[in-house]
mmCIF entry with sequence, helices, sheets and N, C-alpha, C, O atoms, coordinates in Angstrom:
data_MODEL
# 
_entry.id   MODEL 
# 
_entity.id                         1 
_entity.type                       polymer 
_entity.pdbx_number_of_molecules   1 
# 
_entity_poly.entity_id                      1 
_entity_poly.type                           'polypeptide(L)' 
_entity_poly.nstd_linkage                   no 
_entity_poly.nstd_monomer                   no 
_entity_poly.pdbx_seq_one_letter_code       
;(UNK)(UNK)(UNK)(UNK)(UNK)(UNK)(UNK)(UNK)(UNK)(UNK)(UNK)(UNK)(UNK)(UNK)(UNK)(UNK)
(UNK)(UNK)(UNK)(UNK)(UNK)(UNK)(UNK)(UNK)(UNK)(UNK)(UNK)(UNK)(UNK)(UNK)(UNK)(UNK)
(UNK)(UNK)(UNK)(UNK)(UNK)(UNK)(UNK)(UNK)(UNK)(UNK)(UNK)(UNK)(UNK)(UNK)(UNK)(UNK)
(UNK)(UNK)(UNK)(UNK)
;
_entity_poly.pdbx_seq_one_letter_code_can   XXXXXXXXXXXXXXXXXXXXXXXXXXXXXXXXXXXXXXXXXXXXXXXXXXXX 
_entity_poly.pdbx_strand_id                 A 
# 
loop_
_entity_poly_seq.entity_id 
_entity_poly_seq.num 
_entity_poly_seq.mon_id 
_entity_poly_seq.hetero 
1 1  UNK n 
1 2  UNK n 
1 3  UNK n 
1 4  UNK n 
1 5  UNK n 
1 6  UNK n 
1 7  UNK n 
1 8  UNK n 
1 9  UNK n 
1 10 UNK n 
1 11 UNK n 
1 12 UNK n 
1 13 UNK n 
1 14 UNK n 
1 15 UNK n 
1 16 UNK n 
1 17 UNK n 
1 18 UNK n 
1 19 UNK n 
1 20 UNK n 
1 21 UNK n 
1 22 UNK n 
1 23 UNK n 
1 24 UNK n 
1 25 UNK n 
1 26 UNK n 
1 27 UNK n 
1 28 UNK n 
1 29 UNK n 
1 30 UNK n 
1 31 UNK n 
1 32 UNK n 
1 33 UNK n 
1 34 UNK n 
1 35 UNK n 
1 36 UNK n 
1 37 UNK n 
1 38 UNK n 
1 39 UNK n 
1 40 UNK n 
1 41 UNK n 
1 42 UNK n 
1 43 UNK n 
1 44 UNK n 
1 45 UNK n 
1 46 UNK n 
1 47 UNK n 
1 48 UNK n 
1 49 UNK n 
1 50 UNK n 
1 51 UNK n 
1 52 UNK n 
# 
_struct_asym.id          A 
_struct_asym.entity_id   1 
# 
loop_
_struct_conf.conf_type_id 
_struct_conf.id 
_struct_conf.pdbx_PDB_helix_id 
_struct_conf.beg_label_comp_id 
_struct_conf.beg_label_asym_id 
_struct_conf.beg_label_seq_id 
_struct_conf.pdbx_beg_PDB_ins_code 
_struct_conf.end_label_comp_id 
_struct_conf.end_label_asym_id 
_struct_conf.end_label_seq_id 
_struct_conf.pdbx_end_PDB_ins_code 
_struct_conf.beg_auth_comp_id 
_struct_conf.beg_auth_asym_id 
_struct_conf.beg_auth_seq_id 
_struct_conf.end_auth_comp_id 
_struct_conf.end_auth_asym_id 
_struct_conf.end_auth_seq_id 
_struct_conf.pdbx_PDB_helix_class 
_struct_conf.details 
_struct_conf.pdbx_PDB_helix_length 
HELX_P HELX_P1 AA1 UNK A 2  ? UNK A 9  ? UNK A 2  UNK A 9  1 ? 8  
HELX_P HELX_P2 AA2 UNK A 13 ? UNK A 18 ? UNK A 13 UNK A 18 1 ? 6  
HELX_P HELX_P3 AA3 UNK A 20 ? UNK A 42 ? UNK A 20 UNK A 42 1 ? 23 
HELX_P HELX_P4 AA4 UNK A 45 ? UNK A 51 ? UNK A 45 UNK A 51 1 ? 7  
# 
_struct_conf_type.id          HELX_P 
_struct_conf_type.criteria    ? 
_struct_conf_type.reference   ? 
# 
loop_
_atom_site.group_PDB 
_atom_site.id 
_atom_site.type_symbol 
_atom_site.label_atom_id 
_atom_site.label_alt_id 
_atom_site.label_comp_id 
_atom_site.label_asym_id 
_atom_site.label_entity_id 
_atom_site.label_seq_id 
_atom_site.pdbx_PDB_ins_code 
_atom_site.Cartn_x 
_atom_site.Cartn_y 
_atom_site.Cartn_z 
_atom_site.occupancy 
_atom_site.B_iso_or_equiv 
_atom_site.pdbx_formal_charge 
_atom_site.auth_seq_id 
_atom_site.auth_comp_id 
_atom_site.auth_asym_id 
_atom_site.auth_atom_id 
_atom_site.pdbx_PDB_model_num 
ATOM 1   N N  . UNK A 1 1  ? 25.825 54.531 -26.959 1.00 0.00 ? 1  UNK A N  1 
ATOM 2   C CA . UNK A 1 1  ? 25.218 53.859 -25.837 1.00 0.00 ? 1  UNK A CA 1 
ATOM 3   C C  . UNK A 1 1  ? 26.173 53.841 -24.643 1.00 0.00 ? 1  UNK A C  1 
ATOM 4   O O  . UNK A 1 1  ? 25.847 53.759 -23.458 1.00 0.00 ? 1  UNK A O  1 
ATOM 5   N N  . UNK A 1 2  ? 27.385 53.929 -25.140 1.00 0.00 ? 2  UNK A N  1 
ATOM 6   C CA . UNK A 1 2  ? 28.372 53.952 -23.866 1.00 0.00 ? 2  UNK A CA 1 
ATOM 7   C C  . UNK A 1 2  ? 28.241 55.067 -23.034 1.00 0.00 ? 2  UNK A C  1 
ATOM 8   O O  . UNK A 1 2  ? 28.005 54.963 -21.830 1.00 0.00 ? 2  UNK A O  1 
ATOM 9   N N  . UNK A 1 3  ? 28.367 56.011 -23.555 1.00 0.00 ? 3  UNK A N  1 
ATOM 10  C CA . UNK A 1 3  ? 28.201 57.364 -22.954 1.00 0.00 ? 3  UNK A CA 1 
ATOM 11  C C  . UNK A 1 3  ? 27.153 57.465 -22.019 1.00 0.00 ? 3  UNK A C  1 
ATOM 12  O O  . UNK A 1 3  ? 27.176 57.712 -20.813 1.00 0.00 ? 3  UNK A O  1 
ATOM 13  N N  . UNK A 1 4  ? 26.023 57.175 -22.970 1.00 0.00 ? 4  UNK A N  1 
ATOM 14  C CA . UNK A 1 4  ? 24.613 57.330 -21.909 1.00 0.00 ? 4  UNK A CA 1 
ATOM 15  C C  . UNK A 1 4  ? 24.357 56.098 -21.065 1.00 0.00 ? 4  UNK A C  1 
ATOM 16  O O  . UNK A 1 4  ? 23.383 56.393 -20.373 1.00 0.00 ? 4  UNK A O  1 
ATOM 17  N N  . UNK A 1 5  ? 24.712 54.970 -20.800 1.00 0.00 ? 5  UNK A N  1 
ATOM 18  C CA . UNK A 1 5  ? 25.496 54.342 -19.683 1.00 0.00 ? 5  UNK A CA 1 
ATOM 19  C C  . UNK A 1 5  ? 25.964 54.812 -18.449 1.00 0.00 ? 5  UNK A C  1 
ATOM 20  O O  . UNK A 1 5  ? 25.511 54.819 -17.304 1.00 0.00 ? 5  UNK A O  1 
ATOM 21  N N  . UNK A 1 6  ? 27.235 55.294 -19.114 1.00 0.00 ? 6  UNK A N  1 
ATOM 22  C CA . UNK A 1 6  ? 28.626 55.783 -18.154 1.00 0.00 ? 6  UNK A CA 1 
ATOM 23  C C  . UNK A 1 6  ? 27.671 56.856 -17.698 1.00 0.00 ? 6  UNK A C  1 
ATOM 24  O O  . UNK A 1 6  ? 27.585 56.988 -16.477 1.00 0.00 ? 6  UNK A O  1 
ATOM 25  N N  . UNK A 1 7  ? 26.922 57.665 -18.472 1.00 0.00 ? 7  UNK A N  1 
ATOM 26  C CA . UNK A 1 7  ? 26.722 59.020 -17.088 1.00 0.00 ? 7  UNK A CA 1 
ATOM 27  C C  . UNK A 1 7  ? 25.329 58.846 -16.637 1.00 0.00 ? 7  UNK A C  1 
ATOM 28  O O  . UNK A 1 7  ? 24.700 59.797 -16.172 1.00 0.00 ? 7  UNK A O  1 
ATOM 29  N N  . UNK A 1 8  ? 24.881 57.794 -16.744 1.00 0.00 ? 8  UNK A N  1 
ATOM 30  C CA . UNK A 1 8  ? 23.358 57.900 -16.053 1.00 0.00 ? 8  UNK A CA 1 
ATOM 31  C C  . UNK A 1 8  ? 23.764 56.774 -14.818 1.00 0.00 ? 8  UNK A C  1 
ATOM 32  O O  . UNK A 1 8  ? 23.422 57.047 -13.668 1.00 0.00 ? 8  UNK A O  1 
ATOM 33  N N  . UNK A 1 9  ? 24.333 55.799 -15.034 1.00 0.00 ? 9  UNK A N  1 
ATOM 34  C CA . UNK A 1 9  ? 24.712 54.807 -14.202 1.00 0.00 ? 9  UNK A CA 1 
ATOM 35  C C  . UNK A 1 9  ? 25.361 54.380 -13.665 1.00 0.00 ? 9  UNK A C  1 
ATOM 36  O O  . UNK A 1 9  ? 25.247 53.409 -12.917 1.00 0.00 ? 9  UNK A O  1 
ATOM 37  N N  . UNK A 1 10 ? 26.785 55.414 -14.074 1.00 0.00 ? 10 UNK A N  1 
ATOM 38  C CA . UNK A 1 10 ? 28.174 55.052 -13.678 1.00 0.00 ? 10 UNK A CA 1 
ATOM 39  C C  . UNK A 1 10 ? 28.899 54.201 -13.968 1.00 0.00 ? 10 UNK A C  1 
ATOM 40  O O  . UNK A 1 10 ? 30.029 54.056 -13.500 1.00 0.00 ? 10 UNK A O  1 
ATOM 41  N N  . UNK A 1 11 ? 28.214 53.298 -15.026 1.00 0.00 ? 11 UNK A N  1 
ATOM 42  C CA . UNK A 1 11 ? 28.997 52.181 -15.522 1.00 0.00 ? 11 UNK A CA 1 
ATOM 43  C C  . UNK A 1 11 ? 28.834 51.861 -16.699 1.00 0.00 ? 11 UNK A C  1 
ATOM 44  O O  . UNK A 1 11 ? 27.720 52.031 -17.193 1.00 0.00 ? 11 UNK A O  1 
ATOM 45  N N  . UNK A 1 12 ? 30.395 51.052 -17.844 1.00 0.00 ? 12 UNK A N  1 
ATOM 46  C CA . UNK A 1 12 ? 30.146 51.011 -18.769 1.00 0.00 ? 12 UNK A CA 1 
ATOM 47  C C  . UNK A 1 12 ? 29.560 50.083 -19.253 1.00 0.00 ? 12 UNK A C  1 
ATOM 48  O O  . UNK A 1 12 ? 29.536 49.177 -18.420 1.00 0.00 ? 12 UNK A O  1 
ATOM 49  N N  . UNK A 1 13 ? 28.770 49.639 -20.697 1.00 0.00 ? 13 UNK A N  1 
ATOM 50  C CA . UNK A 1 13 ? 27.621 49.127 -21.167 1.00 0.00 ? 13 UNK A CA 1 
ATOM 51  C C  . UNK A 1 13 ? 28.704 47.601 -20.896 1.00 0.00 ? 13 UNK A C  1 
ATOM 52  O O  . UNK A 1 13 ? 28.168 46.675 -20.287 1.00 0.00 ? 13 UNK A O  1 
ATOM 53  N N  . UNK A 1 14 ? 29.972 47.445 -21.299 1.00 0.00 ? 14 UNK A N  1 
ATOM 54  C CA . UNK A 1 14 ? 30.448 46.219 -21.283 1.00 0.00 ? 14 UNK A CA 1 
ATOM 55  C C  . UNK A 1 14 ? 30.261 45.231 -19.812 1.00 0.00 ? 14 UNK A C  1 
ATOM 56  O O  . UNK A 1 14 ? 30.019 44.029 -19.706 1.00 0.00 ? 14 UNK A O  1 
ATOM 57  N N  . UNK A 1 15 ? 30.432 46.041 -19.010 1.00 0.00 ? 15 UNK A N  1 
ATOM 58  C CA . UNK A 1 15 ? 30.591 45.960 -17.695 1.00 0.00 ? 15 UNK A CA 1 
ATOM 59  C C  . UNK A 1 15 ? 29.021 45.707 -17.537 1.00 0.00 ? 15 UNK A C  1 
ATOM 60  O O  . UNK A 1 15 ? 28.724 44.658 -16.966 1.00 0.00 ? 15 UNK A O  1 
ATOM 61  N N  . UNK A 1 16 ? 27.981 46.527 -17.965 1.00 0.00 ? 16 UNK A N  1 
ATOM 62  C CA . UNK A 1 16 ? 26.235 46.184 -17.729 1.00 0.00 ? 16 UNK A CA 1 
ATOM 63  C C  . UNK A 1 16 ? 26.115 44.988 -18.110 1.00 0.00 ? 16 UNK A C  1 
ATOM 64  O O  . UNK A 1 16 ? 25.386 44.196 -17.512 1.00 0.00 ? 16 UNK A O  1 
ATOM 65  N N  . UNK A 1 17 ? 27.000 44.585 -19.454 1.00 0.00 ? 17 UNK A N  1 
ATOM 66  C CA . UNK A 1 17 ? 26.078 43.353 -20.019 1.00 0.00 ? 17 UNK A CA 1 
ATOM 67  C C  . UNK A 1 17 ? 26.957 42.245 -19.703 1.00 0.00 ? 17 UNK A C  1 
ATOM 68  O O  . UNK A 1 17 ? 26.447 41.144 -19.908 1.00 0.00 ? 17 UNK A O  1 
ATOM 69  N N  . UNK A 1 18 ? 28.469 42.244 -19.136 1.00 0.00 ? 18 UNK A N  1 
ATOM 70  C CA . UNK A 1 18 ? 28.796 41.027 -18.650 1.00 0.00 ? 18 UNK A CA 1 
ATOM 71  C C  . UNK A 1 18 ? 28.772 40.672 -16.938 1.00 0.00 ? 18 UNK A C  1 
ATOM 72  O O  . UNK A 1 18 ? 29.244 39.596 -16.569 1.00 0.00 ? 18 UNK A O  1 
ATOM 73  N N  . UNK A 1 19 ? 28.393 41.309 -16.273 1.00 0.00 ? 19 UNK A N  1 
ATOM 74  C CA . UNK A 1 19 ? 28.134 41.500 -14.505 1.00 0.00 ? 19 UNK A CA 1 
ATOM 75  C C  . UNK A 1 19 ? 26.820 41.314 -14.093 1.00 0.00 ? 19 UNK A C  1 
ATOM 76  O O  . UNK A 1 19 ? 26.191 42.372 -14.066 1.00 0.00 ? 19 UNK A O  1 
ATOM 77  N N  . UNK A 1 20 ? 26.155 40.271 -13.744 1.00 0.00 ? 20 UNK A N  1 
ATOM 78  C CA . UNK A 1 20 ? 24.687 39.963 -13.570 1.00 0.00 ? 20 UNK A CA 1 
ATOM 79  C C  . UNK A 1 20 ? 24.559 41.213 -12.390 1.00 0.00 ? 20 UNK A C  1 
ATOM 80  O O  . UNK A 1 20 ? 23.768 42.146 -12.529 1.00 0.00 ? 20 UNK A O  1 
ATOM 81  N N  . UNK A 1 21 ? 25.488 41.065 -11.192 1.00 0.00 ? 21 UNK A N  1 
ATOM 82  C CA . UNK A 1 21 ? 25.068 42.537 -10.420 1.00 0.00 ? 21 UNK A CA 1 
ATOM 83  C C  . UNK A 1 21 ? 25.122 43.458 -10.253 1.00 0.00 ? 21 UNK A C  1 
ATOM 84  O O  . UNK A 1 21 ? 24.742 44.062 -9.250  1.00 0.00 ? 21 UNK A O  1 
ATOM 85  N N  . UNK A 1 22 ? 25.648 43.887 -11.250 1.00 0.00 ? 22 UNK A N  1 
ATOM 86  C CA . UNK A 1 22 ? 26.131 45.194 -12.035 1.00 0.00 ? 22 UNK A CA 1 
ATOM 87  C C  . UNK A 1 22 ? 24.459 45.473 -12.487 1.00 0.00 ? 22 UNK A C  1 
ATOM 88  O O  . UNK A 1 22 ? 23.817 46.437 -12.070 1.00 0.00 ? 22 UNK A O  1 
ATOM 89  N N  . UNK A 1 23 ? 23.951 44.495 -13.355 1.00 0.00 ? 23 UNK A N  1 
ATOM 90  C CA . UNK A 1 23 ? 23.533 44.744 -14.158 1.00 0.00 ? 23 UNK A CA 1 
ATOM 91  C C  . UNK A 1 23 ? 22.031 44.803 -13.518 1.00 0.00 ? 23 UNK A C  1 
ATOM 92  O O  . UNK A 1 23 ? 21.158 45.573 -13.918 1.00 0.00 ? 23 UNK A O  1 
ATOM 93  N N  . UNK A 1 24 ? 21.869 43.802 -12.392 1.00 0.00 ? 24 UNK A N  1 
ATOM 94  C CA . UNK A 1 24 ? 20.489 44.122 -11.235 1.00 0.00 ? 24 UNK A CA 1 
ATOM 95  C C  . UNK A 1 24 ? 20.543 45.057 -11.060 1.00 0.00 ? 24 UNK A C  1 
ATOM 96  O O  . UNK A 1 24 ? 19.731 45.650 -11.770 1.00 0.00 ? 24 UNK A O  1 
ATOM 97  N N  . UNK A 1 25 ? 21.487 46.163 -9.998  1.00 0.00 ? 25 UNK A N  1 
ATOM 98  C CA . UNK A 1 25 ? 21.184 46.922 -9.274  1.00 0.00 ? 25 UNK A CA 1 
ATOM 99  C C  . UNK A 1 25 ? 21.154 48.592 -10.697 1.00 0.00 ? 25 UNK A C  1 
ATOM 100 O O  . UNK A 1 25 ? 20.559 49.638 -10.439 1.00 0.00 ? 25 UNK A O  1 
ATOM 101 N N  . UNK A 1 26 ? 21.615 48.448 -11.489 1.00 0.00 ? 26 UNK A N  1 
ATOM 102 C CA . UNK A 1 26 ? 21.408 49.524 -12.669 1.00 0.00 ? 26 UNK A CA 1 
ATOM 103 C C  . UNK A 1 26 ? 19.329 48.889 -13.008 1.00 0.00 ? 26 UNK A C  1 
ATOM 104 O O  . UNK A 1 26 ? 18.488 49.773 -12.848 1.00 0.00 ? 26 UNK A O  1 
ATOM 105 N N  . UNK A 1 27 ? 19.002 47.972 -13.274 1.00 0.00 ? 27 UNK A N  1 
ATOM 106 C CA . UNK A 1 27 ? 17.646 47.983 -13.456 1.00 0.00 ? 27 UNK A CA 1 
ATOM 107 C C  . UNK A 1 27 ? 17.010 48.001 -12.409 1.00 0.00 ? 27 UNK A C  1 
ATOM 108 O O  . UNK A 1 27 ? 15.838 48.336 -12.580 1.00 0.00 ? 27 UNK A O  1 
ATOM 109 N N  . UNK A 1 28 ? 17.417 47.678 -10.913 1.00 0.00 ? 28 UNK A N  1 
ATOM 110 C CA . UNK A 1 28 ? 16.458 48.171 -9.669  1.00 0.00 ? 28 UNK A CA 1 
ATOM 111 C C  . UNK A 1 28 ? 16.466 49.845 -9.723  1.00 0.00 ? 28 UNK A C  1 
ATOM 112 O O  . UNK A 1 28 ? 15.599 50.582 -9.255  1.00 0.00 ? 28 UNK A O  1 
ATOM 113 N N  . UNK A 1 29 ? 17.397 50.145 -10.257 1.00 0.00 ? 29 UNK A N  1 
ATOM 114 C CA . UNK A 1 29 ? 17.620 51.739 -10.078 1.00 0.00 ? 29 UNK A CA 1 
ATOM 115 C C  . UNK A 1 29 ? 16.708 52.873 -10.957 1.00 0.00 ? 29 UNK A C  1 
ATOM 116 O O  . UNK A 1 29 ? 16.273 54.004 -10.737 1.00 0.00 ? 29 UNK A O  1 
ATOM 117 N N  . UNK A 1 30 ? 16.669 51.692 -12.330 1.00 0.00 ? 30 UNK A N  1 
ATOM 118 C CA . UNK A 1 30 ? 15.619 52.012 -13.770 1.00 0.00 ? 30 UNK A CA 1 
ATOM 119 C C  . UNK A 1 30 ? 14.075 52.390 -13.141 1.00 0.00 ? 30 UNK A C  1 
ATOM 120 O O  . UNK A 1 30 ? 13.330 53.346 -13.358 1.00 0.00 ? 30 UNK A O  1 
ATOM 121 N N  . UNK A 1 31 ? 13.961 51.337 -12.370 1.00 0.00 ? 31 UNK A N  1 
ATOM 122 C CA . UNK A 1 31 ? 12.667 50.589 -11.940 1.00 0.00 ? 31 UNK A CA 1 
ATOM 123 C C  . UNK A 1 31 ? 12.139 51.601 -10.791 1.00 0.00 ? 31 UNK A C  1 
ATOM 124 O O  . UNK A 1 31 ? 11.086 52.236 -10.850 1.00 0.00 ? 31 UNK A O  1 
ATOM 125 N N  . UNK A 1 32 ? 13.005 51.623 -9.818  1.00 0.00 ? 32 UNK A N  1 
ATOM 126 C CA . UNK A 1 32 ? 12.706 53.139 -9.009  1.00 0.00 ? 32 UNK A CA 1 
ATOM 127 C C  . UNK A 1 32 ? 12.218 54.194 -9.734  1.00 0.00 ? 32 UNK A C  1 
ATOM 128 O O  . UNK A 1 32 ? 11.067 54.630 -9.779  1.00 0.00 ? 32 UNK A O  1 
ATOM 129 N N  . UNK A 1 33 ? 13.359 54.616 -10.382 1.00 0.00 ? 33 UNK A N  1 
ATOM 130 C CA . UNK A 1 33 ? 13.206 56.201 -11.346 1.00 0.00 ? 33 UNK A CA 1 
ATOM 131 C C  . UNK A 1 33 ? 11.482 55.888 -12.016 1.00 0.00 ? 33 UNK A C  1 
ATOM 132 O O  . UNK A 1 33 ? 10.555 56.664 -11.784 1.00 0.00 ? 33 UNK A O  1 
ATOM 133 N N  . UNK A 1 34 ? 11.350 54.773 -12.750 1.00 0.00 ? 34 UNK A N  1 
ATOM 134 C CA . UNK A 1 34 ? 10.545 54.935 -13.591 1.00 0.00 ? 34 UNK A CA 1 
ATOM 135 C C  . UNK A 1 34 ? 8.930  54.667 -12.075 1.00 0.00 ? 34 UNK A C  1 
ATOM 136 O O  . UNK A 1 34 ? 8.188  53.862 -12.639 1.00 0.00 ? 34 UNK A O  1 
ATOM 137 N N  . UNK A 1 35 ? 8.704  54.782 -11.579 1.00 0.00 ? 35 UNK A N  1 
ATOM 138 C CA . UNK A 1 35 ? 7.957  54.739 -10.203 1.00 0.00 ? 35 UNK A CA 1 
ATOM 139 C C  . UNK A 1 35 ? 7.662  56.138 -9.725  1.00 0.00 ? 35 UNK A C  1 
ATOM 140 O O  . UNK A 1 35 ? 6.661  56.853 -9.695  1.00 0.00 ? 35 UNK A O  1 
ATOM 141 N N  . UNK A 1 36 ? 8.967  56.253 -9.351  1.00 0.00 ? 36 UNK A N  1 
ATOM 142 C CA . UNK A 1 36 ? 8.675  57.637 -8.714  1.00 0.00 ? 36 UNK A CA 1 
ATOM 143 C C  . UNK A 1 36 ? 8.379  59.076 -9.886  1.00 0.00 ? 36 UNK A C  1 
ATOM 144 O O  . UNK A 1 36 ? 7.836  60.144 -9.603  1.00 0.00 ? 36 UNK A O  1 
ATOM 145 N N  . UNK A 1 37 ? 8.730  58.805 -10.716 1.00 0.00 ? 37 UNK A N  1 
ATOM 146 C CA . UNK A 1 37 ? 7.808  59.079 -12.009 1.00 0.00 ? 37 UNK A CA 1 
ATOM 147 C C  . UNK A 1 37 ? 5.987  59.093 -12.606 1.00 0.00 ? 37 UNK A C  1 
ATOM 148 O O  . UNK A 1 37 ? 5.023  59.851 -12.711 1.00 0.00 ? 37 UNK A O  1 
ATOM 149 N N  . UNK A 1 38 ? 6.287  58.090 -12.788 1.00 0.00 ? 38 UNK A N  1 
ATOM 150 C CA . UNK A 1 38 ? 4.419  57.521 -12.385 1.00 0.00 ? 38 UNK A CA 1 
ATOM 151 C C  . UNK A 1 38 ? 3.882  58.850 -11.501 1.00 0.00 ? 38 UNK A C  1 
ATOM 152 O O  . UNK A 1 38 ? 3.440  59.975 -11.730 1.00 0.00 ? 38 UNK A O  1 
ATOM 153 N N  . UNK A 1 39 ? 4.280  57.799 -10.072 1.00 0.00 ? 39 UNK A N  1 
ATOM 154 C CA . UNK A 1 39 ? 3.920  58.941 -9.027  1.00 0.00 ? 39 UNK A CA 1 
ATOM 155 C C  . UNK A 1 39 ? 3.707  60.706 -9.263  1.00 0.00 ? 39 UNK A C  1 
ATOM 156 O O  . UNK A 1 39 ? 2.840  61.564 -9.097  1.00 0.00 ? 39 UNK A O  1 
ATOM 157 N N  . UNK A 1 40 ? 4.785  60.608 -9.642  1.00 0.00 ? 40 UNK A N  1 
ATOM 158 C CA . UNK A 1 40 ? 4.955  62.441 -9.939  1.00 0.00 ? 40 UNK A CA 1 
ATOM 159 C C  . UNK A 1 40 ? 3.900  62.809 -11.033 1.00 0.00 ? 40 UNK A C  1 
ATOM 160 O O  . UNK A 1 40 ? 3.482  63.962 -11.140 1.00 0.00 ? 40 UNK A O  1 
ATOM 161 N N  . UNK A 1 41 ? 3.567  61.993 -11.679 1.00 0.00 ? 41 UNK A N  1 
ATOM 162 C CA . UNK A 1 41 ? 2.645  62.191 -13.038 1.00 0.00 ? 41 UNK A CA 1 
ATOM 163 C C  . UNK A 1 41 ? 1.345  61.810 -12.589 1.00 0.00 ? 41 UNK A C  1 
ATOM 164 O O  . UNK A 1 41 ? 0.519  62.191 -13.419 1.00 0.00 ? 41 UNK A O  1 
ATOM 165 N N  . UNK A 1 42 ? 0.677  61.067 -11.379 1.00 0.00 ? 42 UNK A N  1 
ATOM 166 C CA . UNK A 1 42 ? -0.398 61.364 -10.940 1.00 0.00 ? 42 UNK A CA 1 
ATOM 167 C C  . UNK A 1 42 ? -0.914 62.088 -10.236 1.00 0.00 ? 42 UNK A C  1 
ATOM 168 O O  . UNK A 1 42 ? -2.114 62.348 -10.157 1.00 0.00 ? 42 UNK A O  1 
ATOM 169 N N  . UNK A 1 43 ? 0.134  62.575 -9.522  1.00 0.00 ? 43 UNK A N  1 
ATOM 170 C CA . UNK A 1 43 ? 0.077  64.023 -9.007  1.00 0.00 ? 43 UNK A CA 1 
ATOM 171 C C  . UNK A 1 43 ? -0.022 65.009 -9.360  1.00 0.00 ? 43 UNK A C  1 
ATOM 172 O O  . UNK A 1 43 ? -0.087 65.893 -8.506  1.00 0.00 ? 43 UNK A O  1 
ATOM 173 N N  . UNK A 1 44 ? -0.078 65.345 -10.646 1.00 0.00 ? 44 UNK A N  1 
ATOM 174 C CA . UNK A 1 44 ? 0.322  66.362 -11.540 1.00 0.00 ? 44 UNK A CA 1 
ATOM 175 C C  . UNK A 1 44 ? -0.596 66.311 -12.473 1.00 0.00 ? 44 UNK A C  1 
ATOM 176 O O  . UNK A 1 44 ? -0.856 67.446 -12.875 1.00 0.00 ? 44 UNK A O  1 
ATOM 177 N N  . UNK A 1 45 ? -1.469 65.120 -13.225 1.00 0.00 ? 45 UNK A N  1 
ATOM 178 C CA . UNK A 1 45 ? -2.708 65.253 -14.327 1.00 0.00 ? 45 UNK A CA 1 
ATOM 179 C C  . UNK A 1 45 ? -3.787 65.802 -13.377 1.00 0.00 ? 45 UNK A C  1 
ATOM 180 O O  . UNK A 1 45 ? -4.810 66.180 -13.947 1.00 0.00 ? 45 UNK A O  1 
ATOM 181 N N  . UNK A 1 46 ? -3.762 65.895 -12.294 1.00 0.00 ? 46 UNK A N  1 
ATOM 182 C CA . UNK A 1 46 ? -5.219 66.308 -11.908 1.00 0.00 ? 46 UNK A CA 1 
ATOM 183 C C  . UNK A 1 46 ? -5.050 67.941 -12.069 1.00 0.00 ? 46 UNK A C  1 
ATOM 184 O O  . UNK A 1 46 ? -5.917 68.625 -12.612 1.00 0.00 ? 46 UNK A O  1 
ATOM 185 N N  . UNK A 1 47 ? -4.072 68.371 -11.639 1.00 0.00 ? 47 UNK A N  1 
ATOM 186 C CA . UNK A 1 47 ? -3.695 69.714 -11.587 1.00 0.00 ? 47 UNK A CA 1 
ATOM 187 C C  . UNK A 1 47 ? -3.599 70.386 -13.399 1.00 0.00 ? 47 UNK A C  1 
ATOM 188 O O  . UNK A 1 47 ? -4.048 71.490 -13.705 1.00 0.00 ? 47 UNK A O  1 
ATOM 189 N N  . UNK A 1 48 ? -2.962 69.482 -14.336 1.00 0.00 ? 48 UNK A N  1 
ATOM 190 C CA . UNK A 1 48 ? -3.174 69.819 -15.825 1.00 0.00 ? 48 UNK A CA 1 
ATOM 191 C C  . UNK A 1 48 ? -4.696 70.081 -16.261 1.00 0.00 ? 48 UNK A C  1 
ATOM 192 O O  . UNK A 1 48 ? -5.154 71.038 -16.886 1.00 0.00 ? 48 UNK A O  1 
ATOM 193 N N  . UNK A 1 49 ? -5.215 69.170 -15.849 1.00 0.00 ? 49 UNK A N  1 
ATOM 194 C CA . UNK A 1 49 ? -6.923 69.211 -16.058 1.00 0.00 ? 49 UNK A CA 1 
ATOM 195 C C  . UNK A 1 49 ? -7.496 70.176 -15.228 1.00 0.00 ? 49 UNK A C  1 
ATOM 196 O O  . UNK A 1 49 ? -8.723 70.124 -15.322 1.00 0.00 ? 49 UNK A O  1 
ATOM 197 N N  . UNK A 1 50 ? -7.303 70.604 -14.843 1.00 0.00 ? 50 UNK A N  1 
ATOM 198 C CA . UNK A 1 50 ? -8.129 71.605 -13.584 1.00 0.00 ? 50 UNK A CA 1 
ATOM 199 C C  . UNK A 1 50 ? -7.971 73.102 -14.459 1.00 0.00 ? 50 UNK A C  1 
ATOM 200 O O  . UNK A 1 50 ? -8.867 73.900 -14.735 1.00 0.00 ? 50 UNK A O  1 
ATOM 201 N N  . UNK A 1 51 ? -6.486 73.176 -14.789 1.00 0.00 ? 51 UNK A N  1 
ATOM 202 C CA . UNK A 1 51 ? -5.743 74.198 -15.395 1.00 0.00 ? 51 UNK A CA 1 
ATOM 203 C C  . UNK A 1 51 ? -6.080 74.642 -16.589 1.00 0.00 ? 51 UNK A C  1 
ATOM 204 O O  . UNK A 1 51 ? -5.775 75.774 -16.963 1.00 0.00 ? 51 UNK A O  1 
ATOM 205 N N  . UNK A 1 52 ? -6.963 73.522 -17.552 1.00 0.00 ? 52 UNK A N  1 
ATOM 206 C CA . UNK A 1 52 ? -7.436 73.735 -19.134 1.00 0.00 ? 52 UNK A CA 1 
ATOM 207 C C  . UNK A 1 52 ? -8.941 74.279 -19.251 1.00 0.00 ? 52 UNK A C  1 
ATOM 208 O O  . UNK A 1 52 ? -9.438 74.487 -20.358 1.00 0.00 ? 52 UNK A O  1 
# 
């Protein structure tokens, strides 16, 4: 878990779980990614379905 921490977020898991703003701005960052995701994936089922 450290690893995948340190290179997705730049910071280590000890540091995530004792730093409340450490630990906000790594889940505002989650919270983006997982959004602009979404997004990208409704953009993209209409075009899968069209394609089958």
């Amino acid at each position: 878990m450290e690893k995948a921490m340190q290179s997705s977020h730049g910071v280590g898991y000890e540091t995530y779980m004792t730093k409340h703003d450490v630990r906000m701005e790594v889940e505002m960052r989650r919270e983006e990614d997982y959004k602009k995701e979404q997004q990208l994936l409704q953009e993209l089922d209409p075009q899968l379905h069209n394609k089958l």
